[in-house]
C-alpha positions in Angstrom: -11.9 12.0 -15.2 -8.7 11.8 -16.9 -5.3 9.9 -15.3 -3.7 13.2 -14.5 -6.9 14.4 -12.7 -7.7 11.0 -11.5 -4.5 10.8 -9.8 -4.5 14.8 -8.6 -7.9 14.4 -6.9 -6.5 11.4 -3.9 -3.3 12.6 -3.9 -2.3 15.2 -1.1 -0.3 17.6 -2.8 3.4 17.9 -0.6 3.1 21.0 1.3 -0.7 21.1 1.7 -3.3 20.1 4.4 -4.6 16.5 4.2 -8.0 17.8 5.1 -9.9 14.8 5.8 -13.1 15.9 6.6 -12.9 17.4 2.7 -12.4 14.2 1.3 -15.5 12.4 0.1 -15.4 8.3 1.4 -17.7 7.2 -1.3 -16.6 8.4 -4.3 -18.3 6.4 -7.1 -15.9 7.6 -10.0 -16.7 9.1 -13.1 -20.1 9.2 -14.9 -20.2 6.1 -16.8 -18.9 4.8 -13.4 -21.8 6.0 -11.4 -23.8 4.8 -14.1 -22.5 1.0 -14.4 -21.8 0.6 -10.9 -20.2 -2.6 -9.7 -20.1 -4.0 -13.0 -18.4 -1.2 -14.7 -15.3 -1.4 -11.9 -15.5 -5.2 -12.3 -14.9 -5.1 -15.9 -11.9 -2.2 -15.6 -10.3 -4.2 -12.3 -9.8 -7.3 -14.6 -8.2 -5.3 -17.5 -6.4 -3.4 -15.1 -5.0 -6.2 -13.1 -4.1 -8.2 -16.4 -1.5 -5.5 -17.3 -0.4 -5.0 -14.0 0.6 -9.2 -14.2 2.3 -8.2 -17.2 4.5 -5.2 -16.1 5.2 -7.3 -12.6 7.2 -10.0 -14.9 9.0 -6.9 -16.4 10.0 -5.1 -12.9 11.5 -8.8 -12.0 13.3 -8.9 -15.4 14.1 -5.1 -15.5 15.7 -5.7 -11.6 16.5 -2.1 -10.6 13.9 -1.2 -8.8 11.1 -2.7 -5.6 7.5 -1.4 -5.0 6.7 -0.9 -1.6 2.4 -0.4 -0.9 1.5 0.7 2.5 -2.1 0.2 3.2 -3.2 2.6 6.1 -6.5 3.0 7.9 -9.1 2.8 10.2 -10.4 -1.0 11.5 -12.7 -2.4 8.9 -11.6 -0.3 6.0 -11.1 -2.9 3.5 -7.2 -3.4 3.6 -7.2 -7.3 4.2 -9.7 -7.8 0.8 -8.3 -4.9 -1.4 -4.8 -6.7 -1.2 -6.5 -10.0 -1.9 -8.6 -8.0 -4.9 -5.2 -6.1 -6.3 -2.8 -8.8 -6.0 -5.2 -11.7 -6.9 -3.5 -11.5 -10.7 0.3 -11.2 -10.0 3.0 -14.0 -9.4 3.4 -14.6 -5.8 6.7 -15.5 -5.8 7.3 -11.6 -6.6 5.1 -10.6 -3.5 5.3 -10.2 -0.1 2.6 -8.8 2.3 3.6 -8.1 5.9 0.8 -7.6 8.7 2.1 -6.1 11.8 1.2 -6.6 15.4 2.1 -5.4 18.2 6.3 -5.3 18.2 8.1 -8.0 19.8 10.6 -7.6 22.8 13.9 -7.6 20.4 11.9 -4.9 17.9 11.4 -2.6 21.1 15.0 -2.9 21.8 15.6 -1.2 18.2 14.4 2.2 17.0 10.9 2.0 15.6 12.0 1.9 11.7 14.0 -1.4 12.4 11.8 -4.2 12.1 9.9 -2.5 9.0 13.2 -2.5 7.2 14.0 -5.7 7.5 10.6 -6.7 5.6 11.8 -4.3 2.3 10.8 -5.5 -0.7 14.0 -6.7 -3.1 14.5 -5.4 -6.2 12.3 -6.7 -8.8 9.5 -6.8 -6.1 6.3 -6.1 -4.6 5.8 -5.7 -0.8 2.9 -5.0 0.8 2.9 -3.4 4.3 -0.5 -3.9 6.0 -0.1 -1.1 8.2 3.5 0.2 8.7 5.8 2.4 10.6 3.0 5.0 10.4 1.2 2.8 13.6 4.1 4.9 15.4 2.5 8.0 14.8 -0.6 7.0 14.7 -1.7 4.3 16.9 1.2 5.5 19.7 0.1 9.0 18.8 -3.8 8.5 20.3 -1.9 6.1 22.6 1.4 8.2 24.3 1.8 5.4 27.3 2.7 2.9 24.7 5.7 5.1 24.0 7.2 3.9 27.5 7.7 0.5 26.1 9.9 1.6 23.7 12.7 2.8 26.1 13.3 5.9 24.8 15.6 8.6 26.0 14.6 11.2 28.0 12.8 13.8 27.0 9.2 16.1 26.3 6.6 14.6 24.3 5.2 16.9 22.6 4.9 18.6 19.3 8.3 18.7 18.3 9.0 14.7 19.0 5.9 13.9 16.4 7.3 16.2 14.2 10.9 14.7 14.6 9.5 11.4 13.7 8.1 13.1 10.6 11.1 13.7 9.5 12.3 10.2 10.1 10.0 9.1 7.8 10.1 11.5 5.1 14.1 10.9 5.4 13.2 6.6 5.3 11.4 7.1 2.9 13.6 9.4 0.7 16.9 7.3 1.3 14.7 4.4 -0.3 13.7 6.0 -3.4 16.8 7.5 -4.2 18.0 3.6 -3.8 15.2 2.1 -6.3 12.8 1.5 -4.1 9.4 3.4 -4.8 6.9 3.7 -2.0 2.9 4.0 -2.5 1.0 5.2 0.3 -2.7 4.9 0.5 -5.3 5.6 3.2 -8.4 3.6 2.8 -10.8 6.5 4.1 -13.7 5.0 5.1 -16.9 6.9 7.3 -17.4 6.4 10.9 -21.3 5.4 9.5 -19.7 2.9 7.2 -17.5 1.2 9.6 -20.6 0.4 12.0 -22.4 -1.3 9.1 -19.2 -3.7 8.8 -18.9 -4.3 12.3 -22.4 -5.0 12.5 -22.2 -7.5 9.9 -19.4 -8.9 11.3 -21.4 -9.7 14.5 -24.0 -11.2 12.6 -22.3 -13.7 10.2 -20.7 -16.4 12.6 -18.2 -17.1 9.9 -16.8 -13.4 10.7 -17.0 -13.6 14.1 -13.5 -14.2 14.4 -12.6 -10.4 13.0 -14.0 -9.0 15.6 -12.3 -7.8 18.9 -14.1 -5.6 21.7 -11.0 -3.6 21.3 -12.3 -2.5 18.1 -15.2 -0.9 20.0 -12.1 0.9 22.3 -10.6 2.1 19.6 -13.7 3.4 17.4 -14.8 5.6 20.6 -11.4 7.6 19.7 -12.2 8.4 16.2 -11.1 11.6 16.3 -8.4 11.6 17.6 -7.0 9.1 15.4 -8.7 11.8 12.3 -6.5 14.3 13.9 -3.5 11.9 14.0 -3.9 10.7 10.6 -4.3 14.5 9.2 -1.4 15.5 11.0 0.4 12.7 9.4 -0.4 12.4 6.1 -0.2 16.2 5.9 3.8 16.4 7.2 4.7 13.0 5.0 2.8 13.3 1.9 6.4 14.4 0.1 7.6 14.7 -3.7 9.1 11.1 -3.3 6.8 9.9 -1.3 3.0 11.0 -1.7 0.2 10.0 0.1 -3.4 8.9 -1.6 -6.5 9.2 0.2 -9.2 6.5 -1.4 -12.8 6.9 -0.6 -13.2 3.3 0.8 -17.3 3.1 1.5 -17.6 1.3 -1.7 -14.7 -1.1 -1.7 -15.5 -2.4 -5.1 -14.4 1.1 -5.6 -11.3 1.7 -3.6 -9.8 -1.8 -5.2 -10.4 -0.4 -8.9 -8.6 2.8 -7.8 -5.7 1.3 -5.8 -5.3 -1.1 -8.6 -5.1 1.3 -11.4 -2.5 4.0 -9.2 -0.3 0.8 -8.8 -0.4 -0.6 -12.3 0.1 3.2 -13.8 3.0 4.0 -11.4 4.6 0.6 -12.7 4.2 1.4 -16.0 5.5 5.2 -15.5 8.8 3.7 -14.5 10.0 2.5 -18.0 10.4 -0.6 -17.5 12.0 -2.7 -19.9 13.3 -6.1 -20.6 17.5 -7.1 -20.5 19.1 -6.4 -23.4 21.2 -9.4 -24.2 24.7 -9.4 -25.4 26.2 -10.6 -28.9 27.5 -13.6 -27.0 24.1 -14.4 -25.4 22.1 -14.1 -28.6 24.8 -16.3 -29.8 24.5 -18.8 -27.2 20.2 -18.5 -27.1 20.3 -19.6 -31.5 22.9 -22.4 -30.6 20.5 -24.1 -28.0 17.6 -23.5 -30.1 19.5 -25.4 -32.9 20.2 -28.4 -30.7 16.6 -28.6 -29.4 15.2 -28.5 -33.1 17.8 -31.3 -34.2 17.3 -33.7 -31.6 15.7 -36.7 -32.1 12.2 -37.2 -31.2 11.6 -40.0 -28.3 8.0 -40.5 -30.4 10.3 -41.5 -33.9 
């Protein structure tokens, strides 16, 4: 499959049903993918994440624009080990990932976009948003009682409020990349079938134990209506500026090659480049260089 394609098959085209059910979970990639397997997405992870540490050191240099990643999906979909797959090669000191739990007394006192904006990436940046202000139309969304924590005016419920918040995303998200910032948005779609296997395995390796919450159990026995929620929302904020990707995440040796290579390609569509430096500076770089070659070695 060639980039265009590649890229045109997980993306939801703005304007367009998500339509989740649609969407394969264990997509194994092209032929010569199928073929190699593991081995094959090993080999084009490593080359993929070496150039993706190389155009990192250029978005810090360039300094005009931040990535923003936000990892959505379903308990056990592989979001913890495909940010610790994809970012294993880049500098840390140019990334940030931000888990978020449940929101804190002072972030209910704000409106729901406030305490993800104050973990934006800088410019020259990566940040990583394990989950994201799409828990507020997600997770509240199968959940409406938590929506009485947040204090909110009065008012209906219903349609009309999700869509509102729709379009206080799509709005986010737009102010942000008009202001450098460019946002990736992936859902790690993984199968109901494929989720019990993990939690299974979970419960039977004692070191894993730990990842493992009966609420997980709660939550899993409302599958669909979190599909529904997540359809309805990637469908009404899958934009121009802002699309959404839907990786097949059954085989996560597969979802990290693809999340890897969308990252590193949008990167490298941005046309990055390094500072040009002045007359003056050039000037300034030869003159040190001269006094570093003519000093006297400590050895002599």
């Amino acid at each position: 499959m060639k980039p265009k394609k590649l890229i045109g098959h997980f993306r939801v085209e703005p304007g367009t049903k998500a339509q989740l059910k649609d969407r394969s979970t264990a997509w194994a990639g092209s032929k010569r993918l199928k073929e190699d397997g593991k081995e094959r997405a090993k080999k084009i992870l490593e080359e993929t994440l070496t150039r993706l540490a190389e155009v990192q050191e250029i978005l810090y240099a360039d300094d005009r624009y931040a990535l923003l990643i936000i990892l959505q999906a379903m308990d056990a979909a592989g979001k913890d080990s495909t940010i610790k797959h994809v970012m294993s090669g880049v500098n840390p000191q140019g990334c940030q990932v931000f888990s978020f739990k449940k929101p804190s007394a002072e972030e209910l006192d704000h409106n729901f976009l406030w305490r993800y904006m104050r973990c934006l990436p800088e410019r020259g940046r990566i940040g990583i948003f394990n989950r994201s202000y799409y828990e507020d139309v997600l997770v509240v969304k199968v959940h409406p009682e938590l929506l009485e924590q947040q204090k909110l005016p009065d008012g209906k419920r219903n349609q009309a409020f999700w869509e509102e918040r729709y379009q206080d995303i799509n709005a986010f998200e737009r102010h942000l990349v008009r202001n450098g910032t460019v946002v990736l948005k992936f859902f790690l779609h993984v199968s109901k079938d494929e989720q019990k296997r993990r939690f299974l395995k979970r419960l039977e390796r004692p070191e894993k134990h730990w990842k493992f919450s009966l609420a997980d159990l709660a939550e899993r026995a409302l599958w669909d209506a979190y599909m529904d929620a997540y359809e309805d929302a990637l469908t009404a904020t899958s934009t121009e500026w802002a699309p959404w990707y839907i990786i097949p995440a059954d085989r996560k040796w597969a979802a990290r090659t693809l999340v890897a290579d969308l990252v590193t390609r949008t990167l490298d569509n941005l046309d990055l480049k390094f500072p040009p430096l002045s007359d003056e500076q050039r000037q300034a770089l030869a003159q040190a260089r001269a006094q570093l070659e003519n000093e006297a070695s400590e050895e002599a």
